[in-house]
C-alpha positions as CSV (number, residue, x, y, z in Angstrom):
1,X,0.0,0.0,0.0
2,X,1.5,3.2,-0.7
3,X,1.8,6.2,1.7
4,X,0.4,9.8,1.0
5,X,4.2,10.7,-0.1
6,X,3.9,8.2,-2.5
7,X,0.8,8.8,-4.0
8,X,2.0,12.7,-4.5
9,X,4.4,12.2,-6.2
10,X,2.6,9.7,-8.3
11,X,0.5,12.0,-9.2
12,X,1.0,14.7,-11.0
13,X,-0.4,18.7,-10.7
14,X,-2.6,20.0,-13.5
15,X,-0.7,21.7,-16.5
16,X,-2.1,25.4,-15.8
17,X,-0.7,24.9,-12.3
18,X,2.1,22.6,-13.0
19,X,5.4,24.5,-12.6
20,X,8.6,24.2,-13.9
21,X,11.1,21.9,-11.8
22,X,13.9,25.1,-12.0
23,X,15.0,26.6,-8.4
24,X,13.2,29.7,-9.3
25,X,9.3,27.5,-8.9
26,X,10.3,24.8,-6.2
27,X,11.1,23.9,-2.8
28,X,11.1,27.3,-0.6
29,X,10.5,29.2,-4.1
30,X,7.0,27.3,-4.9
31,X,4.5,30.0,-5.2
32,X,1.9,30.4,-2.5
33,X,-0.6,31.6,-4.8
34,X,-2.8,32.9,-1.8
35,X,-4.9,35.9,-0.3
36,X,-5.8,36.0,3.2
37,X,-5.2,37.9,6.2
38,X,-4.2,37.2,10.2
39,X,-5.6,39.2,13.1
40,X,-3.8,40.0,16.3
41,X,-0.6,37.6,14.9
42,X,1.3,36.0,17.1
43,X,4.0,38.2,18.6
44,X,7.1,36.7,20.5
45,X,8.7,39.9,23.2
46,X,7.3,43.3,23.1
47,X,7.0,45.7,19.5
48,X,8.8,49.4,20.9
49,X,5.6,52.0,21.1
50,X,7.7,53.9,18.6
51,X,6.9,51.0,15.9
52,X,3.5,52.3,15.2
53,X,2.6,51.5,11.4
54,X,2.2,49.8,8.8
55,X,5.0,48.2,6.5
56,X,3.8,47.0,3.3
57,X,6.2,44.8,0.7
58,X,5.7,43.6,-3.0
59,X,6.4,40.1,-4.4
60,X,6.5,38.5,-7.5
61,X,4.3,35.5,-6.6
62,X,3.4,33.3,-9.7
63,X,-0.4,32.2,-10.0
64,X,-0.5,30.2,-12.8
65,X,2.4,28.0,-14.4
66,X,4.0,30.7,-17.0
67,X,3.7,28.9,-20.8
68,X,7.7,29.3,-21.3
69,X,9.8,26.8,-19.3
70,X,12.7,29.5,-19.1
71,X,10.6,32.0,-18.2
72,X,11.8,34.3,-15.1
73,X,10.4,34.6,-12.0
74,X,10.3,38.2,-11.6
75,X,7.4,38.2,-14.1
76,X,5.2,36.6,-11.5
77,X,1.8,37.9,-10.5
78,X,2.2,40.8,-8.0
79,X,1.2,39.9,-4.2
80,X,1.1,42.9,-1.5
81,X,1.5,42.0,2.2
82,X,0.5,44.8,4.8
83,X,1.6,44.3,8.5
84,X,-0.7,46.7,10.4
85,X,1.9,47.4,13.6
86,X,-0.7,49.6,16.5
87,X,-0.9,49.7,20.2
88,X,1.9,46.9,20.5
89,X,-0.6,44.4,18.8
90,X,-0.1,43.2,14.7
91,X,-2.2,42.0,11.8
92,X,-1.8,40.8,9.1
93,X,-3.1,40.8,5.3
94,X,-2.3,39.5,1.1
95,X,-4.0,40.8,-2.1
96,X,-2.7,40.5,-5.4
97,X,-3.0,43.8,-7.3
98,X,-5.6,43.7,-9.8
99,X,-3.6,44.4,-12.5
100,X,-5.1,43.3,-16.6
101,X,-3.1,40.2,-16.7
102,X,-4.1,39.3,-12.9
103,X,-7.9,39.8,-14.1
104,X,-7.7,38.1,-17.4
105,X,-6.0,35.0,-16.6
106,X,-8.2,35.0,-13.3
107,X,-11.0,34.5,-15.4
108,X,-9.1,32.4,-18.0
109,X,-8.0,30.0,-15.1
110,X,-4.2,29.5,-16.9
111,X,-1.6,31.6,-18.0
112,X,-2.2,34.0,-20.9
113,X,0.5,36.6,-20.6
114,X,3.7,35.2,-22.4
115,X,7.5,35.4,-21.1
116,X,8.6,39.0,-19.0
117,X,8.1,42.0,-21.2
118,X,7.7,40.1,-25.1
119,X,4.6,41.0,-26.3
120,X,5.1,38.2,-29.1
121,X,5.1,35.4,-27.2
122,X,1.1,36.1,-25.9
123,X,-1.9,34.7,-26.6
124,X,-3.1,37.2,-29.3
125,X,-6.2,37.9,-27.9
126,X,-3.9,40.1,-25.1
127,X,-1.9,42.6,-27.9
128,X,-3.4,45.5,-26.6
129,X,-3.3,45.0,-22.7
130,X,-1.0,46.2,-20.1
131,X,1.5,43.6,-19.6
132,X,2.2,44.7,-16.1
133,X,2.3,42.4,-13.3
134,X,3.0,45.1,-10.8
135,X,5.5,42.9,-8.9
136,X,8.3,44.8,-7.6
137,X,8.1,48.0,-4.9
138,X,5.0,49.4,-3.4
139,X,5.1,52.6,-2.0
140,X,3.0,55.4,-0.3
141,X,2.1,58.2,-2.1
142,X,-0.6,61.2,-1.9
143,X,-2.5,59.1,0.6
144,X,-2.6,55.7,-1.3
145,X,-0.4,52.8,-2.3
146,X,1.2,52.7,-5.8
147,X,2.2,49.5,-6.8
148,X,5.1,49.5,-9.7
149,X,6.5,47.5,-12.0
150,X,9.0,49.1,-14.7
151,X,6.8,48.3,-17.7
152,X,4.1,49.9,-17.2
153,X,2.6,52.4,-14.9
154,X,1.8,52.3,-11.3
155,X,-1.5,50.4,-10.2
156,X,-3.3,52.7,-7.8
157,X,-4.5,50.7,-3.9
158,X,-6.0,51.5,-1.0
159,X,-3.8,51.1,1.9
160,X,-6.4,49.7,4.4
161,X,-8.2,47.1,2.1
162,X,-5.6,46.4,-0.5
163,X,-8.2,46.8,-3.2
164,X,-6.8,48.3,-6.5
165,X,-8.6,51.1,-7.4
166,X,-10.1,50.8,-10.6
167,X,-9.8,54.0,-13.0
168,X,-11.3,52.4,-16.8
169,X,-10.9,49.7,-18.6
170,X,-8.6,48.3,-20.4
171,X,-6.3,50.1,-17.7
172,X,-7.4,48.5,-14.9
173,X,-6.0,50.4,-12.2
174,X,-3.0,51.9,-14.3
175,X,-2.5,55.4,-12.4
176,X,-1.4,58.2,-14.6
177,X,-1.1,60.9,-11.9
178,X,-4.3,62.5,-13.5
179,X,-3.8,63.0,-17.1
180,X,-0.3,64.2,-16.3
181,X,2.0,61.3,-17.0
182,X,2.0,59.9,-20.4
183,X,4.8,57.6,-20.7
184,X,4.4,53.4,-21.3
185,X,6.8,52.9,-18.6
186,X,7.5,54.3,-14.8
187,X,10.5,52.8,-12.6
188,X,10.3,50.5,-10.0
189,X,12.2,52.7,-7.3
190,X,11.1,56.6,-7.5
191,X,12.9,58.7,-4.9
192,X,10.8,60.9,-2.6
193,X,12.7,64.2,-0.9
194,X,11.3,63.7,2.9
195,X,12.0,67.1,3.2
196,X,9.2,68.2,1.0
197,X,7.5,65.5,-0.4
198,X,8.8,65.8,-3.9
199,X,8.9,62.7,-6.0
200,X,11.1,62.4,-8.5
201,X,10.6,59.2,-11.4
202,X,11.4,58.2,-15.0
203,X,10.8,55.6,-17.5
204,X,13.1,54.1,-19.9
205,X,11.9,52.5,-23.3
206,X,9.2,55.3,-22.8
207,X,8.2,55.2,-26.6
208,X,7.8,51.7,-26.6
209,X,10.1,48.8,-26.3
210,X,13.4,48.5,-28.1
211,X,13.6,52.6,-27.8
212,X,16.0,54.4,-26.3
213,X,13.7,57.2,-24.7
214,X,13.8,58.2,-21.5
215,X,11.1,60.3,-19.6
216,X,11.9,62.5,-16.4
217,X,9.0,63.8,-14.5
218,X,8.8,65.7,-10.8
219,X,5.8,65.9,-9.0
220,X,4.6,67.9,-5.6
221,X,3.5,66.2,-3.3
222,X,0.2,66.8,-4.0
223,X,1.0,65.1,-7.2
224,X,1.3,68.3,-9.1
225,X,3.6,67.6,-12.1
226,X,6.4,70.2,-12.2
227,X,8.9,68.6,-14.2
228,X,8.9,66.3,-17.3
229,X,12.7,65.7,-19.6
230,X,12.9,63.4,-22.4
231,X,15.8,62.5,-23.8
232,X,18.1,59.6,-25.4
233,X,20.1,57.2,-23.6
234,X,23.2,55.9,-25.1
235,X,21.8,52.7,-25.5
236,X,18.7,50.0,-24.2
237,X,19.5,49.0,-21.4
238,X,17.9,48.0,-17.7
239,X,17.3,50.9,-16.2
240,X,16.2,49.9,-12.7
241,X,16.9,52.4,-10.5
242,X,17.5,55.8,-10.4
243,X,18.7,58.1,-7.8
244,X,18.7,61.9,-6.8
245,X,20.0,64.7,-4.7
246,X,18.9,68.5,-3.9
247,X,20.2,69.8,-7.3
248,X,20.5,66.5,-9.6
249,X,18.5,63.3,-11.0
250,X,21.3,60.0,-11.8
251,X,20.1,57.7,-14.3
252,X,22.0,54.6,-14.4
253,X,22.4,52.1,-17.6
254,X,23.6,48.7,-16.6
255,X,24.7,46.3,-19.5
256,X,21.5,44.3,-19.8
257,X,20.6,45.7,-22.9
258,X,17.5,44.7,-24.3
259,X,17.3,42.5,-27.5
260,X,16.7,42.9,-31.0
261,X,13.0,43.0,-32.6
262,X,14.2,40.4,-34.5
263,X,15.1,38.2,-31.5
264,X,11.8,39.2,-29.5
265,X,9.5,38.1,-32.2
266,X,11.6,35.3,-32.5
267,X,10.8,34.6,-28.7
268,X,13.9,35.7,-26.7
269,X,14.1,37.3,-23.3
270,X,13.3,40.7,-23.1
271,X,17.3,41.4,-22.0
272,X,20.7,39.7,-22.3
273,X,23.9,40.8,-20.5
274,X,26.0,42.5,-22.9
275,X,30.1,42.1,-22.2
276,X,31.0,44.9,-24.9
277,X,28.9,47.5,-23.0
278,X,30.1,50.1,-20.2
279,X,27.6,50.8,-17.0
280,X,27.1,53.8,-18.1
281,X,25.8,57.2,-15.7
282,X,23.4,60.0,-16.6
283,X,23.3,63.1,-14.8
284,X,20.4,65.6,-15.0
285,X,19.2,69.2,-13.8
286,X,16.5,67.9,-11.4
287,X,14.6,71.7,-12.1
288,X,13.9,73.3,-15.2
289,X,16.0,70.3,-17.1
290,X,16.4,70.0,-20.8
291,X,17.6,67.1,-22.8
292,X,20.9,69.0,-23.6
293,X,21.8,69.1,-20.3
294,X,22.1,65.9,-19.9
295,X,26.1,64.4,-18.9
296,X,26.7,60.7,-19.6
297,X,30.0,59.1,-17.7
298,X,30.8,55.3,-18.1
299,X,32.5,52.9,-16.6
300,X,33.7,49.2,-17.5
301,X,31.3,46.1,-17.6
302,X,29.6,45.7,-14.3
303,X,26.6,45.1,-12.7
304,X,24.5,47.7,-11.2
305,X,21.5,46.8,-9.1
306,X,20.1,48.8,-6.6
307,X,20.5,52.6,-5.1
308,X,21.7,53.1,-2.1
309,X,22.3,57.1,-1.9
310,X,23.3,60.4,-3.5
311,X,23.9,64.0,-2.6
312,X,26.1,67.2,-3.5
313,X,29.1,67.6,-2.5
314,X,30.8,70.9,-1.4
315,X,33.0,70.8,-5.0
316,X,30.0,71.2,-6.7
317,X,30.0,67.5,-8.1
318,X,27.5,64.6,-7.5
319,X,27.7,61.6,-5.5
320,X,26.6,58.5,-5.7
321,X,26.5,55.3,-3.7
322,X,25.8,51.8,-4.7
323,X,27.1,47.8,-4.4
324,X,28.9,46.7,-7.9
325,X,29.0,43.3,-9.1
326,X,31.7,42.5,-11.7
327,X,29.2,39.7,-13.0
328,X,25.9,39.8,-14.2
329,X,24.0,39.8,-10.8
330,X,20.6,38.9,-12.6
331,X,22.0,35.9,-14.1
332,X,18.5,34.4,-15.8
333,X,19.1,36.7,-18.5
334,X,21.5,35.2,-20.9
335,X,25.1,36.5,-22.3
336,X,24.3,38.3,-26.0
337,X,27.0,36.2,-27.1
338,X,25.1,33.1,-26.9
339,X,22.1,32.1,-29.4
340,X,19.1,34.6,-27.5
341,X,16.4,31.8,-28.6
342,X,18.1,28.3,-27.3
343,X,20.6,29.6,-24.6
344,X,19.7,28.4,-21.5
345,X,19.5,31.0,-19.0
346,X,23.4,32.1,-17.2
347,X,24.4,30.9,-14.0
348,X,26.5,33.0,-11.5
349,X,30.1,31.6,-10.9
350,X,31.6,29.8,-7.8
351,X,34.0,32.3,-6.0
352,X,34.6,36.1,-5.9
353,X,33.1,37.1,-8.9
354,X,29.6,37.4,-7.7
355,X,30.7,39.2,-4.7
356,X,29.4,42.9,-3.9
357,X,31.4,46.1,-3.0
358,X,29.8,49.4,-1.6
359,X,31.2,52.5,-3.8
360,X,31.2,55.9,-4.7
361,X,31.0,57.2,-8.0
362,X,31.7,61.0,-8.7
363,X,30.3,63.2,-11.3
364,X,31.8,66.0,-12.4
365,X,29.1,67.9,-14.2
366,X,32.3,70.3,-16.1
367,X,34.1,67.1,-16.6
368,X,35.8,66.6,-20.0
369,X,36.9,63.0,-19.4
370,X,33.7,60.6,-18.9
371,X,35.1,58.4,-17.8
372,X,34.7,57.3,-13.7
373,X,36.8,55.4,-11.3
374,X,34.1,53.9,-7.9
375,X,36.0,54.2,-4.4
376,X,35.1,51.4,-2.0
377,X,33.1,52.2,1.2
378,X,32.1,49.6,2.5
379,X,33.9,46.0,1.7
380,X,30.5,43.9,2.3
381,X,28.8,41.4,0.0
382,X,25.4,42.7,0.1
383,X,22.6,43.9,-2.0
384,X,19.3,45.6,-1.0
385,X,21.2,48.9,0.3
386,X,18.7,51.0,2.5
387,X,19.4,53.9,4.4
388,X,16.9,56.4,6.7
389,X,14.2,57.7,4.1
390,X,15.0,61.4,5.5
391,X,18.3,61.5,4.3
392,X,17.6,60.5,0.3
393,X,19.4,62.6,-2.2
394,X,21.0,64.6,1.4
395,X,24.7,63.3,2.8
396,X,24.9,61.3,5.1
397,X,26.3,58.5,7.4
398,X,24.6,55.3,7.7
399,X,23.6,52.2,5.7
400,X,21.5,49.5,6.0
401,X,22.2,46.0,3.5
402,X,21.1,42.6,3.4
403,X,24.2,40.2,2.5
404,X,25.7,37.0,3.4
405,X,27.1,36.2,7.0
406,X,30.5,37.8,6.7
407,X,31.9,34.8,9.3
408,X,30.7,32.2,7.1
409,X,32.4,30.6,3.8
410,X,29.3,29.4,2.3
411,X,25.8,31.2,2.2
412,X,22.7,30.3,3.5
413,X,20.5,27.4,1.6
414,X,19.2,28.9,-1.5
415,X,22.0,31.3,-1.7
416,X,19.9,34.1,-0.4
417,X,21.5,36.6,2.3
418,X,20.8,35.5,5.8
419,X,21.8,38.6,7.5
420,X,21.6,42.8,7.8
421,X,24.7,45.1,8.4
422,X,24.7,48.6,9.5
423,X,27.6,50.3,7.6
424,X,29.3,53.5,8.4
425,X,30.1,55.1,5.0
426,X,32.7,57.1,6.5
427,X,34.7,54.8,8.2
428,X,34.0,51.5,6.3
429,X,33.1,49.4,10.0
430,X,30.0,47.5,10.3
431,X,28.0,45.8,12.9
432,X,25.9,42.7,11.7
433,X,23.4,40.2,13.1
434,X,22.9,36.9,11.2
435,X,19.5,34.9,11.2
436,X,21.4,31.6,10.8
437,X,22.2,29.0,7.8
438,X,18.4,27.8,7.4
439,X,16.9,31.8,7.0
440,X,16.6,34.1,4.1
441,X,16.7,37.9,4.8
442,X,15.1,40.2,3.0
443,X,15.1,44.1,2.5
444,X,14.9,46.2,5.6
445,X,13.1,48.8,5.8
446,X,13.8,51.6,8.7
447,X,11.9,53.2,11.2
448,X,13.0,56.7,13.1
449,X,12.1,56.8,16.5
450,X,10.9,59.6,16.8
451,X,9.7,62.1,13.8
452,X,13.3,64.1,15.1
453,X,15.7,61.6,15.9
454,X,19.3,61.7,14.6
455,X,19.8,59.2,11.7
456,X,19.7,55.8,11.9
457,X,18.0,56.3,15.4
458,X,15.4,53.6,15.0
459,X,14.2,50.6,14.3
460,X,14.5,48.3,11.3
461,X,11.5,45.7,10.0
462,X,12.3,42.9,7.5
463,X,10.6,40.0,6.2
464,X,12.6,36.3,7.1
465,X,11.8,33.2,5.8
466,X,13.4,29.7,7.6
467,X,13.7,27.1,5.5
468,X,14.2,25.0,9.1
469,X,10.2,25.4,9.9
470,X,8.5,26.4,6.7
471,X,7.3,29.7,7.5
472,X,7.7,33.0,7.5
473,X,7.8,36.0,10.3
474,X,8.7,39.7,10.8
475,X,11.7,40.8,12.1
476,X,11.9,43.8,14.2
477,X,15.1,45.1,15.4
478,X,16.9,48.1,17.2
479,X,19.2,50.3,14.7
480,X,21.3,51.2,17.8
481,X,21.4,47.8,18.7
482,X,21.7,45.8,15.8
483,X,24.2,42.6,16.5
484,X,21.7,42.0,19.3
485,X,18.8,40.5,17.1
486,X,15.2,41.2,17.0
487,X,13.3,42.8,19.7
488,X,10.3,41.2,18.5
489,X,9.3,38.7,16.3
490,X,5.6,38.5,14.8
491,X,5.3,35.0,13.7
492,X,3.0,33.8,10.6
493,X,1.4,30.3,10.3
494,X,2.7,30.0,7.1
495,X,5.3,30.7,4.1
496,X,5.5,33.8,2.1
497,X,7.9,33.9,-0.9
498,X,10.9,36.6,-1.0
499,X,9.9,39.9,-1.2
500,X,11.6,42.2,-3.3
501,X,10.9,46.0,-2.0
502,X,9.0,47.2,0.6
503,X,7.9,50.6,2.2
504,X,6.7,51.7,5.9
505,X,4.2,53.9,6.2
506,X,4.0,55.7,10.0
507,X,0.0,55.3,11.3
508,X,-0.3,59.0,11.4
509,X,0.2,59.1,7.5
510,X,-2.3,57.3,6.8
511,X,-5.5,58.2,5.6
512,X,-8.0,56.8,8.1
513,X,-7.7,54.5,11.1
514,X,-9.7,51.7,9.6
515,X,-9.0,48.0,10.5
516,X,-6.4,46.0,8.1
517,X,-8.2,43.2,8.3
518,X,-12.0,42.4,8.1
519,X,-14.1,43.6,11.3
520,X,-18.1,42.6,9.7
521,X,-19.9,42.5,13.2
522,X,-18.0,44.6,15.3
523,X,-19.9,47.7,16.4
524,X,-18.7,50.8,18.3
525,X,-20.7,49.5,21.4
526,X,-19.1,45.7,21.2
527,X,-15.4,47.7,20.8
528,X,-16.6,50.2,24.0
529,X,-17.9,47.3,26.4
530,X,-15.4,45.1,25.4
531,X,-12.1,47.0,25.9
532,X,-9.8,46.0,28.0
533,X,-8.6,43.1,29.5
534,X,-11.5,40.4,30.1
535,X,-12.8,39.9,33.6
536,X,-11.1,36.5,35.1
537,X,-13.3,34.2,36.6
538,X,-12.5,34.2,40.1
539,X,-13.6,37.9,40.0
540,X,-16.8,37.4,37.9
541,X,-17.8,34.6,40.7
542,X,-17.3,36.9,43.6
């Protein structure tokens, strides 16, 4: 007779549902392909008074098995988690963001959407859709959540019930800033000046794909547009993050250049990792720009992921500072050497080669010489740099990353970072605290503690998932205090899969003071007479 184990594996998944046996679908990387929420979580020590919010993260969690074997996993269906922190208790709550794709393969129960960002390998009856899975940051802006994906542009939420705010079909959602924003494309990581609610974005191939435009724009924080620059850039590549200071926008082109027409028709990934290209820098007037004034700089092949500052400098120049790979960090796209149709995806290296450094570029806005030279910072190998949201695009002294135990040879299982490091940028010393060999880390995100505190004065919340238990829980953690571990640890009765980005969002920014999660039944009078803690029995008897 055979056992339950048995008979699984016997057994095999429907097709629509059936996904590919690569690392990126199984084991801890299955997709959950859930929505739910958990009220008044379970919480091990005591959540500081000061952590009052809620911190919302983005995911790329696949619902249906994608048609193309080798197709990547960041073009998974976008999941947003909310953890609702208030009066020292916790909930918790999923939604997928009703984004086109998420509505039409909903109702088509299987995957209709091709491979990430080639319109030609969809069902037909899609052409004219937005493609957008809206997979990648989510972040708070004039009073609701915009959930962004590079491709397309944000998808509008509310931050209390997760629901995506419908604006017309076929743009389900898509969120234009009112009339005001007219490009295809918006970047996953916009940069917001705390210190007057100015957002600055862009999107690259904003004429379509294969095109070299760029679009700038600035808005108020009322979302007033003040700003919008298009111009060239030297070549297609992926532009993924951005960065800016009090005086200057940085546009970065990393050597993932996107493929030919020829090859996407012929069904090649969107991008391949081109070894003749430079990373390449733009630098831009963030006021009254102009596409003249833009300054390129380059540097050799290398990888450039993530932002982790910028600011002006005293000389006049910009700064800006950032881990650099030497290798193609997002390895699934291919080398442009090999045949953009068969190749099987890269794979990163054994050794050094994948290994991060934190640098500093300078730009010389009067230089005559493009060409750059990075200074080292910080030697850690780390990725998802962070640093306190009021100091964006201002100097300053601390960062935040999530990289691999430093004391260890090997990483974690899965090759995912298992711990966080506080960095002095000044000095080069960091302080780290590692989750262990069986736990994935993900982004931090940080949390003042008080509206004035100095920087870095605060507390940090991150996602972790062990791979020991199965399940997931939220890390909360003293800045000042960091190689002590977590303060507090909210626990979930289940997995989630790795977030990308994430934002926290203080309770007294937020529109209403609504319930997260769903409260049918509870009345003002059943919350008056049931405050408080419940009358024990001994005293109810007497």
């Amino acid at each position: 007779m055979s056992d339950i184990a048995e008979v699984t594996e016997k057994l095999q998944p429907q097709a629509e549902v059936a996904f590919p046996k690569v690392p990126f679908f199984e084991g801890p990387e299955l997709p959950c392909r859930f929505e739910g929420e958990v009220y008044n979580c379970v919480i091990r020590g005591t959540i500081p008074k000061e952590v009052d919010g809620t911190y919302y993260r983005c995911m790329p969690d696949a619902l249906w098995a994608p048609q193309y074997e080798d197709d990547v996993f960041i073009n998974g269906d976008g999941a947003i988690d909310a953890i609702r922190i208030h009066d020292g208790h916790a909930d918790f709550k999923q939604k997928y963001v009703r984004t086109s794709k998420f509505v039409i393969e909903r109702a088509a129960r299987q995957a209709v959407f091709g491979k990430y960002r080639n319109r030609y390998t969809d069902d037909p009856r899609v052409k004219h859709e937005i493609h957008s899975t809206a997979n990648t940051h989510i972040i708070f802006f004039e009073k609701q959540l915009l959930a962004l994906k590079e491709d397309s542009p944000p998808y509008a939420m509310d931050p209390d019930t997760l629901e995506t705010k419908a604006k017309s079909q076929p743009l389900l959602g898509a969120y234009d800033f009112h009339g005001q924003y007219t490009a295809p494309t918006f970047t996953a990581h916009p940069k917001i000046d705390a210190s007057n609610g100015e957002m600055m974005t862009m999107g690259y191939e904003a004429r379509g794909d294969g095109t070299t435009d760029v679009a700038y724009y600035l808005f108020s924080k009322e979302g007033k547009k003040l700003e919008e620059c298009w111009f060239k850039a030297p070549y297609i590549g992926m532009m993924h993050d951005m960065a800016t200071t009090d005086k200057w926008v940085v546009f970065i082109v990393p050597p993932l250049q996107a493929q030919s027409l020829e090859n996407l028709k012929a069904g090649s990934k969107h991008f391949s990792w081109a070894e003749d290209k430079p990373l390449t820098f733009g630098i831009l007037p963030r006021y009254n720009p102009k596409p003249e004034d833009i300054r390129w700089f380059t540097y050799k092949n290398a990888f450039y992921g993530h932002t982790g500052n910028a600011f002006d400098g005293e000389d006049g120049c910009v700064y800006l500072d950032a881990p650099l790979t030497y290798f193609n960090k997002f390895w699934f796209f291919p080398p442009a050497g090999q045949d953009p149709i068969t190749a099987p995806s890269g794979k990163p290296p054994a050794g050094d080669a994948v290994q991060s450094h934190y640098v500093r570029w300078k730009f010389d806005p009067n230089a005559t010489d493009p060409h750059v030279e990075p200074v080292e910072l910080v030697n850690a190998d780390g990725e998802m740099p962070k640093v306190d949201d009021r100091f964006v695009g201002k100097p300053y002294n601390t960062l935040f990353l999530a990289m691999h135990d430093p004391t260890k040879d090997n990483g974690p299982v899965g090759g995912v970072y298992n711990a966080i490091a506080k960095c002095d940028v000044n000095t080069g010393k960091l302080v780290h605290w590692s989750a262990g060999d069986h736990t994935a880390i993900h982004e931090v995100a940080f949390i003042p503690r008080k509206p004035d505190s100095p920087e870095a004065d605060g507390f940090l919340v991150t996602i972790a998932n062990r791979r020991d238990t199965k399940l997931s829980c939220i890390l909360i953690l003293d800045a000042q205090k960091l190689a002590e571990g977590p303060v507090a640890i909210i626990e979930l009765p289940f997995r989630l899969r790795n977030v990308i980005h994430g934002s926290w969002v203080p309770y007294t920014e937020l529109p209403s003071d609504k319930d997260l999660c769903d409260m049918s039944g509870v009345t003002d009078r059943i919350r008056r007479v049931y405050a408080g803690k419940p009358v024990t029995f001994p005293k109810f008897a007497a």
